[in-house]
C-alpha positions in Angstrom: -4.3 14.0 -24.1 -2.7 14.4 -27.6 -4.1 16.8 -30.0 -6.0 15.8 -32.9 -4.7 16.3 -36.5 -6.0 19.5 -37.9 -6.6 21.6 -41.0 -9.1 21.7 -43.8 -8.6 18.3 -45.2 -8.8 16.9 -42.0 -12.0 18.0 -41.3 -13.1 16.9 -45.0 -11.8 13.0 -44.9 -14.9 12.3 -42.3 -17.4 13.6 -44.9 -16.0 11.9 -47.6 -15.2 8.7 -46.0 -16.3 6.5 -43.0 -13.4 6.8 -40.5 -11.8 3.1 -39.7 -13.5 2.2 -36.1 -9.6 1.6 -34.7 -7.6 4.5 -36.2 -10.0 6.3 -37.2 -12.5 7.6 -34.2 -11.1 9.5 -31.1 -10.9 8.2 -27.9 -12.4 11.5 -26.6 -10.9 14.3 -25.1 -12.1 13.4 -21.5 -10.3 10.0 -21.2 -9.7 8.2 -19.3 -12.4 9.6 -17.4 -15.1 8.9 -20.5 -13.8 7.1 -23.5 -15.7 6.5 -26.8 -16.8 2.8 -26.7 -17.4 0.8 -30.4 -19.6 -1.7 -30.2 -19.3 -4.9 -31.6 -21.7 -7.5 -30.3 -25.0 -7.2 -28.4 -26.4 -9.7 -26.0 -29.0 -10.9 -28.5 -26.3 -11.8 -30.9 -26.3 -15.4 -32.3 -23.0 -14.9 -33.5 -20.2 -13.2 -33.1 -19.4 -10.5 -34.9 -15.8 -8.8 -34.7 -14.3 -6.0 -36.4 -12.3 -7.0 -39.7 -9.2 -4.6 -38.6 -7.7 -4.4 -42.3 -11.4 -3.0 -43.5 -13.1 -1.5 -40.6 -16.0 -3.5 -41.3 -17.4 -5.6 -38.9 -17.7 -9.3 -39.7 -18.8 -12.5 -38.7 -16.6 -14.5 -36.9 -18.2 -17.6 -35.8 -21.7 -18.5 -34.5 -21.8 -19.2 -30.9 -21.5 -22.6 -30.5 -22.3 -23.2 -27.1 -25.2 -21.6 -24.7 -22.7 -18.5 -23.8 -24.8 -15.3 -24.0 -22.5 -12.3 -23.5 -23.7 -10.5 -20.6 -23.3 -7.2 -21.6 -22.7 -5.0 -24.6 -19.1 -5.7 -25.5 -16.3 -4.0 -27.6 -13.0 -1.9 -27.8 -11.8 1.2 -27.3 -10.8 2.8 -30.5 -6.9 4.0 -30.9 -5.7 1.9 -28.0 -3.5 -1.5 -28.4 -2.5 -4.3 -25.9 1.6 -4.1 -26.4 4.4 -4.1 -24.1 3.5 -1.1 -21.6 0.2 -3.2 -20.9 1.6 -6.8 -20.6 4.2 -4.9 -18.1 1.8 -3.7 -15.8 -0.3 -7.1 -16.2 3.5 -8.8 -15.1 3.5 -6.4 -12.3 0.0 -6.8 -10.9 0.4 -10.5 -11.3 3.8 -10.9 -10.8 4.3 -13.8 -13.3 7.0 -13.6 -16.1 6.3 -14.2 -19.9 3.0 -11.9 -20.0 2.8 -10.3 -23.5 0.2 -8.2 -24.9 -2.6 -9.7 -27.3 -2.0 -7.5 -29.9 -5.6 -6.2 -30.3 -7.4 -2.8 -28.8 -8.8 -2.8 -25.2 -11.9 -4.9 -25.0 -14.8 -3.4 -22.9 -17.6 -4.5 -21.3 -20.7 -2.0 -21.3 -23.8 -1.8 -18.7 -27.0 0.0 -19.8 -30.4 -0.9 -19.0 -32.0 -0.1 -22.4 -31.2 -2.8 -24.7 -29.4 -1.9 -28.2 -30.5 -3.8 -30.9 -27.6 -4.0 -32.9 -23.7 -3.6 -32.8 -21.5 -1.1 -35.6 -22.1 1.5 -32.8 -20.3 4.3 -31.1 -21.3 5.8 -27.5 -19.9 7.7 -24.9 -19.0 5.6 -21.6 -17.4 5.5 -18.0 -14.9 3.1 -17.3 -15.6 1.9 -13.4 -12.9 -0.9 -13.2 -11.6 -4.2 -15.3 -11.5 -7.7 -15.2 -7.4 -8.6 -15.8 -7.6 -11.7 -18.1 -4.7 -13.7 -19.2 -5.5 -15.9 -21.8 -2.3 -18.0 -22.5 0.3 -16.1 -21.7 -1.4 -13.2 -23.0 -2.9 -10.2 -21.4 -6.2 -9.7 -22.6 -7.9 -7.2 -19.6 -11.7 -6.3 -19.7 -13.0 -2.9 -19.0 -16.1 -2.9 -17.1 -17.8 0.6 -18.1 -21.5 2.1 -18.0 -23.4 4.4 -20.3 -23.2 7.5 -20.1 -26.2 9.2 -18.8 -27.7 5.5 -18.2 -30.7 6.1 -16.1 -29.6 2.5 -13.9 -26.2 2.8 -14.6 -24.7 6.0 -15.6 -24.2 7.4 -11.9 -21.7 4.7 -11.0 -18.2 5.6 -10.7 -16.7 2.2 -9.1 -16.9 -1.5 -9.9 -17.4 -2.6 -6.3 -21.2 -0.6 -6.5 -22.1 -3.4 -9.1 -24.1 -6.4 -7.7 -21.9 -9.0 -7.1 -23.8 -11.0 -8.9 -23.3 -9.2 -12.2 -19.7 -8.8 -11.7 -19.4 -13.1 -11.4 -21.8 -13.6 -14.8 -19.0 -11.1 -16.7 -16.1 -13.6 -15.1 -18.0 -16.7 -15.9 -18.9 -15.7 -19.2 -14.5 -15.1 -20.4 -14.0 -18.0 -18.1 -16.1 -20.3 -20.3 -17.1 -18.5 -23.4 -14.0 -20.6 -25.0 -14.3 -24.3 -22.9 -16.3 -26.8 -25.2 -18.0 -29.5 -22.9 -16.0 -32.2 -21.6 -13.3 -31.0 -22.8 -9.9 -32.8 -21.5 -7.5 -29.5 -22.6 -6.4 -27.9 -19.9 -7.9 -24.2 -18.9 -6.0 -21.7 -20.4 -8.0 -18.5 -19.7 -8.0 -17.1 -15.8 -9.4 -14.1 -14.4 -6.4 -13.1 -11.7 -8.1 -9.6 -10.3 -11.1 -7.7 -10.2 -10.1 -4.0 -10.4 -11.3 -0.2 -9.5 -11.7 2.9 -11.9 -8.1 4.0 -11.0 -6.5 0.7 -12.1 -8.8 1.1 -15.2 -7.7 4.8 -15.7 -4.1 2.9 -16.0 -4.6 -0.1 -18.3 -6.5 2.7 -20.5 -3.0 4.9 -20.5 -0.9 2.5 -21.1 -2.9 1.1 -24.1 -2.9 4.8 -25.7 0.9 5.0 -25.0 0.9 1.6 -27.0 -1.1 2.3 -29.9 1.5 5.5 -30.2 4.4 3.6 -30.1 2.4 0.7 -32.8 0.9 3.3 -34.9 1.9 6.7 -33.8 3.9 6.7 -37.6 0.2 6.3 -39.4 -0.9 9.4 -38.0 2.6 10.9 -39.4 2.4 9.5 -42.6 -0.9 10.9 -43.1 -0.1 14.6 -41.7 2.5 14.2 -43.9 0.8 13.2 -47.4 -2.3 16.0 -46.7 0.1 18.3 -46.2 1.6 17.6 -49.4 
């Protein structure tokens, strides 16, 4: 893992100032193994809420228009992007051309029995797989992870020990979330593979090795300007 920025003023700029939920938070220093998890919406949510990424604050997006109700706690992994390395290994698992990244952090799916009233939240989670998602053209992969210390969840280490049954409501849910009814257009989101913690532990690499290459000159600039 790379080292974190360091030196007085570093350590001040979080007590002055609420760190960005993208650039600003860690991943942790145990990923991929546990990864810091922001959460954006909740299952109760009657709208969805999505981070504004020029503010950091989370905003409204739309309501939910239809009867989806997300199935599970849902957000991204801060400092991580969806670019060229990820779209690559998408191509490769899939092994269709024209497969580019969506340009956002890695989504993630969250399992805890205790239900968390509201998103704007950070915890501490184990990634046990992913859903790879291409939504036209674009890949857009899921991370299925669990709580840490979760007294249901938190011992699971793989995907497959999920119900099956849970795993098909996180599919349905992307595979409709965005289909009005009736609708004549043709499908343009597909679920190609269900994956372990190891292909998960991949998708999470290459999205760091992304958000370097995107934004690896913000974390310059700033050295640079605290430094003097």
């Amino acid at each position: 893992m790379r080292e974190p920025p360091t030196g007085p003023l570093w350590e001040l700029l979080p007590l002055l100032f609420r760190p960005h939920p993208w650039h600003g938070i860690s991943i942790g220093d145990k990923a991929p193994d546990q990864v810091t998890a922001y959460i954006e919406i909740v299952p109760t949510d009657p709208v969805k809420y999505e981070l504004d990424k020029t503010t950091g604050y989370l905003k409204i997006d739309r309501p939910q228009k239809f009867s989806n109700v997300y199935p599970s706690l849902y957000g991204f992994i801060p400092q991580t992007f969806c670019g060229e390395k990820n779209a690559a290994f998408c191509a490769q698992k899939t092994k269709r051309d024209g497969i580019v990244g969506d340009g956002d952090p890695l989504d993630v799916c969250v399992l805890s029995e205790k239900t968390i009233s509201h998103g704007d939240v950070l915890m501490d989670v184990i990634p046990i797989g992913g859903l790879r998602m291409i939504d036209d053209f674009e890949a857009d992969d899921k991370i299925v992870a669990v709580l840490e210390g979760d007294a249901v969840y938190g011992q699971l280490r793989e995907i497959y020990q999920l119900p099956p049954a849970l795993v098909d409501r996180l599919k349905h849910y992307f595979l409709t979330y965005k289909q009005p009814p009736d609708s004549l257009q043709p499908h343009r989101v597909e679920i190609t593979h269900v994956y372990g913690r190891e292909e998960a532990h991949e998708v999470i690499r290459r999205s760091l090795a992304d958000y370097d290459e995107k934004f690896g000159k913000l974390r310059e600039l700033l050295t640079a300007a605290l430094r003097g």
